[in-house]
N, C-alpha and C positions, 0 to 999 in steps of 0.2 A: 480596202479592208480596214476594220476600226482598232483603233488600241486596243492590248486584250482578248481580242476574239480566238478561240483556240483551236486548232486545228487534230482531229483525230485520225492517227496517220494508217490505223487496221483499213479507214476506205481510200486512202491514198492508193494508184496504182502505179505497182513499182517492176515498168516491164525493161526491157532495151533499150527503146527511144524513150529520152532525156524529155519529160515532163515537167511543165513549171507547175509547183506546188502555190507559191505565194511571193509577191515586189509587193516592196512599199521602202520608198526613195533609193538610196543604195543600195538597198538589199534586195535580195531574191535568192530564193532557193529553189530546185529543181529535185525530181525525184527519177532514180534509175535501177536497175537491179546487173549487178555484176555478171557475168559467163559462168561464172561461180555457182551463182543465184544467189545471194549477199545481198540483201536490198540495202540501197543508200541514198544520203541525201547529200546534195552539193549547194552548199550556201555561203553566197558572193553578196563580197561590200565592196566597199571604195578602194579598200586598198589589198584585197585580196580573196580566197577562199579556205575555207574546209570542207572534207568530207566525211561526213558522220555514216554510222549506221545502226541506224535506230535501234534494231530488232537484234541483232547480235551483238551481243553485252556494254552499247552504250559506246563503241571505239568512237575518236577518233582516227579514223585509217591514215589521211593524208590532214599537210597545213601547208596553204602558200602566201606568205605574206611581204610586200614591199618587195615585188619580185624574185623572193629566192624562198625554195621549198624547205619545211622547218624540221622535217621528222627523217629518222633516222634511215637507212639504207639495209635494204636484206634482199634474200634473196626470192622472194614474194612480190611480184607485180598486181598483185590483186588481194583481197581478202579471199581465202579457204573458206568452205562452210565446212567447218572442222569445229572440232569440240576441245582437242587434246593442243595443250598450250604452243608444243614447239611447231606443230603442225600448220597454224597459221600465226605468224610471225611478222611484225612490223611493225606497226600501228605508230600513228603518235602518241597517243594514249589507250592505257590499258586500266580497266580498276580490278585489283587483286584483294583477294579476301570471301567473304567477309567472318567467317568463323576461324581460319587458317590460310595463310599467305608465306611466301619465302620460296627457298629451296628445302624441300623435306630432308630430313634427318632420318640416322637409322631407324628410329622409332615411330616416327610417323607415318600417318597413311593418306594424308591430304594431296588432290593432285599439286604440279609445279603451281605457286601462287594463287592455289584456291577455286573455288567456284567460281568465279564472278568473271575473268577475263572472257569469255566465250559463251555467257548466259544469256539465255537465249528469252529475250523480255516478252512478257506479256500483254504489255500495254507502251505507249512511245505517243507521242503529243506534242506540238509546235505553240507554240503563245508567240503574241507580237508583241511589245510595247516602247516605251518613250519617256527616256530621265531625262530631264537637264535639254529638251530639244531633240538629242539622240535616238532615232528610234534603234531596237535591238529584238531579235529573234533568239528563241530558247528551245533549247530540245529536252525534254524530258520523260523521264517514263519509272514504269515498275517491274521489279523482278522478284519473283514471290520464290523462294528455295522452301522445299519442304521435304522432309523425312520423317519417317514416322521415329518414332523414338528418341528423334535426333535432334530436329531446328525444324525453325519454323519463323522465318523472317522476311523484309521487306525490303529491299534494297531501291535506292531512287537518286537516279543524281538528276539536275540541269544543268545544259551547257550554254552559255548566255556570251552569242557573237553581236558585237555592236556594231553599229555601222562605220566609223570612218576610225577605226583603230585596228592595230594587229593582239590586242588584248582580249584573251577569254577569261573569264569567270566561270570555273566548275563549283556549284556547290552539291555534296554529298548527305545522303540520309541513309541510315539503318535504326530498323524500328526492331525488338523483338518482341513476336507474337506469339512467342509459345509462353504457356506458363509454368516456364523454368530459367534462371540465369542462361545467359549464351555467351562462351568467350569470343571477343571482339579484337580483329583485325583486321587493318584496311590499309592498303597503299595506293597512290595513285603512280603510276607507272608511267612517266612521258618523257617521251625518246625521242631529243633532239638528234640533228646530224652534225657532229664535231667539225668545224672552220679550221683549217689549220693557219696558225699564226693568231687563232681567239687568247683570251686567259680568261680562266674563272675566275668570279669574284666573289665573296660575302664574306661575312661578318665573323665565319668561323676562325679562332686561334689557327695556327700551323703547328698545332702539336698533338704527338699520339695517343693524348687523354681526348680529346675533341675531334680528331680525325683519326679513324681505327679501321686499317687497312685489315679487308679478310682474309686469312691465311687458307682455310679450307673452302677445296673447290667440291663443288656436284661431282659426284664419281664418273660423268660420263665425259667430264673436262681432260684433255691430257695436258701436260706440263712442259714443255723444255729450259735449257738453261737459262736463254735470252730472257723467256717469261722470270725464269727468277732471278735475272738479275735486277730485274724491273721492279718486283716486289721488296725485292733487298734495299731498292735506293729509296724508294718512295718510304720504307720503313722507317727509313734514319732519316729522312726529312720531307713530311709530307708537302711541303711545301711546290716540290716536281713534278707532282701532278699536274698541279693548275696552268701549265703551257702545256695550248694542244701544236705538238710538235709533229712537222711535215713526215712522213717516214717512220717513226717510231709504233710499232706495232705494239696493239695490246691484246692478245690472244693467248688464252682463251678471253678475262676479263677480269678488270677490278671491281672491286666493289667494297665501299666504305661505310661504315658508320658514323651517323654526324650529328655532332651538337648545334642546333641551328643557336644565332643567335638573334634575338627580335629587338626592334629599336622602342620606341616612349610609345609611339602606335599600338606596339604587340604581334608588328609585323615581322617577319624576316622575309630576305631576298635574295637572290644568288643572280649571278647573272652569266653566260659565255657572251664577253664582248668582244667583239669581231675587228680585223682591222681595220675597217671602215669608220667606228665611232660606232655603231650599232651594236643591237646586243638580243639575246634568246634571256629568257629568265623564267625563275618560280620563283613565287608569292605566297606565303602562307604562314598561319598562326599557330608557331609552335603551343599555344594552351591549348589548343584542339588535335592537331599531330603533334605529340611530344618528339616524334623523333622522326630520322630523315634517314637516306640515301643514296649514297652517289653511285653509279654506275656506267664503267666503259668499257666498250671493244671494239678493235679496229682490226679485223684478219682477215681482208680481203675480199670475204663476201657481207659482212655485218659490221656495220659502221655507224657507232651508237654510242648519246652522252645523256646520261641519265640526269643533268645537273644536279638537281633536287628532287627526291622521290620523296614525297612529305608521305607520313604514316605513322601510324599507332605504336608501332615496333619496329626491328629492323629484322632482314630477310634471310634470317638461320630459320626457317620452318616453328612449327608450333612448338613443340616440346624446346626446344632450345629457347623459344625466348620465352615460353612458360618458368622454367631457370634462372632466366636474367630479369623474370618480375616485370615482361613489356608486354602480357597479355591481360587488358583488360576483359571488366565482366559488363552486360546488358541485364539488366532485370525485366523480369517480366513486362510488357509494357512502353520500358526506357525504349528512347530514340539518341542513337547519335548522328552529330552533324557537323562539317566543316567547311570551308572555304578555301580556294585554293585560287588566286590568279597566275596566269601563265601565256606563252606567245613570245609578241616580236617587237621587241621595241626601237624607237627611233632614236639617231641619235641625243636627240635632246632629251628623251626620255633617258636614254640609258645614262645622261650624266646627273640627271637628279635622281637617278636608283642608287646609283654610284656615291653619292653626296649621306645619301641615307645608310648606304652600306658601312660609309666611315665614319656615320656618325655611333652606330649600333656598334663599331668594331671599339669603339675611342672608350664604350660603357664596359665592353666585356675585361 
């Protein structure tokens, strides 16, 4: 197949038995449809796979890289052909938004994190090509959300797996097509599985103007004391989060507010590095997501590190962070877009993230 050439994935067929779609050197990808019916694509490099799926909101479901699987743990062995957020649960990435995102408040009416987690595309597409020697495969597509009186926008990401790396490149688009402002918000949602004996790493301070632990839960959360003594310590020194510790449960869940900090690039980085010297990370440019995420639970059935949720706002629901001034507006027309890398890095990778991380820590 030639550089470039695109593949349109509506004549793809996506039954039970595992179909190759498309090789070229390391790569190939195959095409299946879940028991479910979830159709998916499984695409393999040198040093491991993902599985995407196209047609249902652009997930990530699974990541296995350098032999050990990257995404978090629930109680879902497969993707749901469900619509309603908690109902199919897992994924390694999710994209939330894009008009309203979060946990709703009492005043809202937006499902859990929006339309977009479960949106069911209209269009989904393969391109091949080749930087630098490397060839690399992309998954992209369109999802048009329309209400009459309401929105009227375009939603598009690509997911760009290379060949001999555990690095992806998502990048993100929202167009608005209606001829009115549209409030914008986007999170990218990617749910590592917690290493115990990892520690987080980046650039952000350890203190409660930069790291802002949420005190209120979704009302369907319940609480015990253990949870709060959890929250009480982490309060007085955010700093005890960042060891993922054997046994320490986090149930129901944390979730932070975070000031990312970016280095002379414009980058920032976070990383969970493993004992091993390895490391899981997100990548991205706080001028495009002003603001971040952190998110964890460990209670037995869901075992999930949200390291870095890079996004527009943070995930009080619309109205709350309409309040806090982190909803921006789309004008007629405007498109928003950003980048986001993410994955598995090696150890030599992770010591020159590492290197970068202190060097952004040393400016803040």
């Amino acid at each position: 197949m030639s550089d470039g050439m695109r593949i349109d994935l509506a004549s793809v067929r996506f039954s039970e038995r595992e179909r190759t779609v498309v090789e070229s050197g390391a790569l190939s990808v195959t095409a299946f449809r879940y028991d479910s019916d979830v159709a998916a694509l499984r695409v393999k490099n040198a040093v491991g796979e993902v599985i995407l799926l196209p047609f249902h909101g652009q997930q990530i479901w699974d990541a296995t890289f350098y032999g050990r699987g990257l995404k978090m743990r629930s109680v879902f062995s497969e993707p749901a052909a469900a619509t309603e957020y908690l109902s199919n649960y897992g994924a390694f990435l999710l994209h939330c938004g894009a008009q309203a995102m979060g946990n709703p408040g009492p005043t809202d009416t937006h499902p859990l994190h929006g339309a977009l987690p479960h949106a069911q595309f209209q269009e989904a597409w393969l391109t091949l090509g080749i930087d630098a020697g490397s060839r690399h495969v992309t998954l992209s597509g369109t999802y048009r959300h329309r209400v009459a009186f309401g929105a009227n926008y375009l939603f598009s990401p690509s997911l760009r797996v290379a060949e001999n790396t555990g690095r992806l490149r998502l990048e993100v688009s929202v167009r608005n097509t209606r001829s009115k402002p549209m409030d914008l918000m986007y999170l990218a949602h990617i749910n590592f599985r917690p290493v115990n004996g990892a520690r987080i790493l980046d650039a952000i301070p350890d203190d409660r103007r930069f790291i802002r632990l949420r005190r209120r839960l979704p009302e369907f959360f319940a609480q015990d004391e253990s949870y709060q003594n959890l929250v009480e310590q982490i309060t007085a020194d955010p700093a005890t989060h960042r060891d993922v510790v054997a046994g320490r449960a986090i149930d129901p869940e944390l979730v932070f507010g975070l000031d990312c900090v970016p280095g002379l690039d414009g980058w920032a980085h976070a990383l969970q590095r493993l004992p091993d010297g390895t490391a899981d990370f997100v990548s991205h440019r706080p001028a495009e997501l002003q603001h971040a995420v952190r998110w964890m639970t460990r209670n037995g059935d869901e075992d999930a590190l949200g390291l870095v949720l890079p996004a527009t706002a943070e995930a009080d629901g619309h109205d709350a962070e309409v309040k806090k001034g982190n909803v921006g507006q789309l004008a007629p027309g405007a498109e928003f877009r950003s980048t986001i890398d993410f994955g598995a890095l090696t150890a030599l990778e992770t010591r020159e993230t590492e290197v970068a991380i202190a060097a952004a820590r040393d400016r803040s």
